[in-house]
MARDOZA-296791 format. One record per residue (C-alpha): residue number from 1; residue in three letters; x, y, z. Coordinates in steps of 0.05 Angstrom, whole numbers, always signed. Example, Ala and Ser with C-alpha at 12.3 -4.5 7.8 and 13.67 -1.06 7.14 Angstrom:
rec k:1 | r:ALA | east:+246 | north:-90 | up:+156
rec k:2 | r:SER | east:+273 | north:-21 | up:+143
END
This chain:
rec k:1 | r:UNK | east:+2194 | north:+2378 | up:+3248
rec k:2 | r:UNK | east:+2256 | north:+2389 | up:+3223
rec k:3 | r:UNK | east:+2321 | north:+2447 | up:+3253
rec k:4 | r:UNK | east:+2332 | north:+2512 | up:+3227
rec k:5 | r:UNK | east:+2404 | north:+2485 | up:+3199
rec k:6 | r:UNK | east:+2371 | north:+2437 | up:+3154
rec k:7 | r:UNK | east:+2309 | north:+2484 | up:+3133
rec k:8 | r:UNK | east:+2376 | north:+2535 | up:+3125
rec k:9 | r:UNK | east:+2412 | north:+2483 | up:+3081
rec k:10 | r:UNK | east:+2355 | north:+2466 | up:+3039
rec k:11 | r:UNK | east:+2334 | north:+2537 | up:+3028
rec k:12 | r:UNK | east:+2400 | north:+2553 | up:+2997
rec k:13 | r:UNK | east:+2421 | north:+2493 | up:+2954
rec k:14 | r:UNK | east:+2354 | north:+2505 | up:+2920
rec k:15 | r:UNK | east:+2357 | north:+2580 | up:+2916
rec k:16 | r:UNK | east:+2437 | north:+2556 | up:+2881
rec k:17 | r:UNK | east:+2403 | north:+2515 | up:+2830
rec k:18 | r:UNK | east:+2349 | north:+2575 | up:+2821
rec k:19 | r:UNK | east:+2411 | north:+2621 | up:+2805
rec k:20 | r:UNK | east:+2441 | north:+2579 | up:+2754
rec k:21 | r:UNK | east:+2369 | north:+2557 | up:+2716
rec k:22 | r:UNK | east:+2350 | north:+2639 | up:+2718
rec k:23 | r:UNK | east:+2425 | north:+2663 | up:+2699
rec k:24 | r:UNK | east:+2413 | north:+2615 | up:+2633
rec k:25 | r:UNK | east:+2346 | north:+2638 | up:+2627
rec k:26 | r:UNK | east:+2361 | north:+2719 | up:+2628
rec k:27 | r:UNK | east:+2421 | north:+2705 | up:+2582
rec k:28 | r:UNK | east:+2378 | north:+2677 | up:+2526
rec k:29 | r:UNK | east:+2328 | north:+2727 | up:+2532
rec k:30 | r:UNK | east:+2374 | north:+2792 | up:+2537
rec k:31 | r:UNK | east:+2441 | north:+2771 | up:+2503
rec k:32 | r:UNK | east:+2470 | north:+2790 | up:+2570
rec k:33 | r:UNK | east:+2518 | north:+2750 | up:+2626
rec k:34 | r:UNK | east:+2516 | north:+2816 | up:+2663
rec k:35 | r:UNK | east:+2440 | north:+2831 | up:+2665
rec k:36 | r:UNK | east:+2413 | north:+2764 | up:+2669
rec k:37 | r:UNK | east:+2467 | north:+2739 | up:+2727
rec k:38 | r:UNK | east:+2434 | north:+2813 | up:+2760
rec k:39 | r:UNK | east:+2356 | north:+2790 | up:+2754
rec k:40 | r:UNK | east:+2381 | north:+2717 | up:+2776
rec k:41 | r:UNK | east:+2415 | north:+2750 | up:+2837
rec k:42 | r:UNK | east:+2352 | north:+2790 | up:+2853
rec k:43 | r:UNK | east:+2311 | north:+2733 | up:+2845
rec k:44 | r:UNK | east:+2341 | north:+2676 | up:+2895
rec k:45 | r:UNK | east:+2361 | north:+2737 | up:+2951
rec k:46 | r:UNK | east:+2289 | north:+2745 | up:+2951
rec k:47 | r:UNK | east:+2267 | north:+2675 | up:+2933
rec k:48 | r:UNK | east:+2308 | north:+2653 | up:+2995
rec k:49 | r:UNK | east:+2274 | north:+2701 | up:+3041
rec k:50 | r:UNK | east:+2208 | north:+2675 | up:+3022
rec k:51 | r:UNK | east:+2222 | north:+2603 | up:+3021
rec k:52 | r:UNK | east:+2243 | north:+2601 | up:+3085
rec k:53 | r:UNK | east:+2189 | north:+2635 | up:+3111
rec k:54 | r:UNK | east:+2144 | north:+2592 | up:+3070
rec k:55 | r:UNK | east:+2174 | north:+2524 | up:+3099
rec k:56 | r:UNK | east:+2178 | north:+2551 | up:+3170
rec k:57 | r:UNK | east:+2092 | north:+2568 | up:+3160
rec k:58 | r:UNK | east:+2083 | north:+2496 | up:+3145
rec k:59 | r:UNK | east:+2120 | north:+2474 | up:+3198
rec k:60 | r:UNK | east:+2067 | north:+2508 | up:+3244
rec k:61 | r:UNK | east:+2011 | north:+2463 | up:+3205
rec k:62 | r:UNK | east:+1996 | north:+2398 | up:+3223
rec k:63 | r:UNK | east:+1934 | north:+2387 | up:+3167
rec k:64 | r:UNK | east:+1958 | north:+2324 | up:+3128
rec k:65 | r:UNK | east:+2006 | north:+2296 | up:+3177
rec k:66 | r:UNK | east:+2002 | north:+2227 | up:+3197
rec k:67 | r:UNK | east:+2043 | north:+2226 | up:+3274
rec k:68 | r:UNK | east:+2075 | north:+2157 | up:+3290
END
């Protein structure tokens, strides 16, 4: 199992790299900064908020562990 901080930490430094692939990826496809950094934002505020909920549901399941 692994603390909230580092689930946290995790969560966002991905959701940071999301932003910056799907900022590049709505500026090729719409010829706009300003729209595609907008989609991008929508997508890691709610990418974050599932991730996290995601990871902290696996936490809860020990199928395919192996305990020490």
């Amino acid at each position: 199992m692994e603390t909230r901080a580092r689930s946290l930490t995790k969560a966002v430094l991905w959701q940071l790299l999301g932003l910056v692939v799907m900022t590049l990826v709505g500026l090729a496809l719409t010829g706009s900064a300003r729209l595609g950094g907008g989609l991008a934002l929508v997508n890691a505020g709610l990418g974050l908020v599932l991730y996290l909920g995601y990871e902290r549901l696996w936490q809860r399941i020990g199928w395919g562990r192996i305990v020490p």
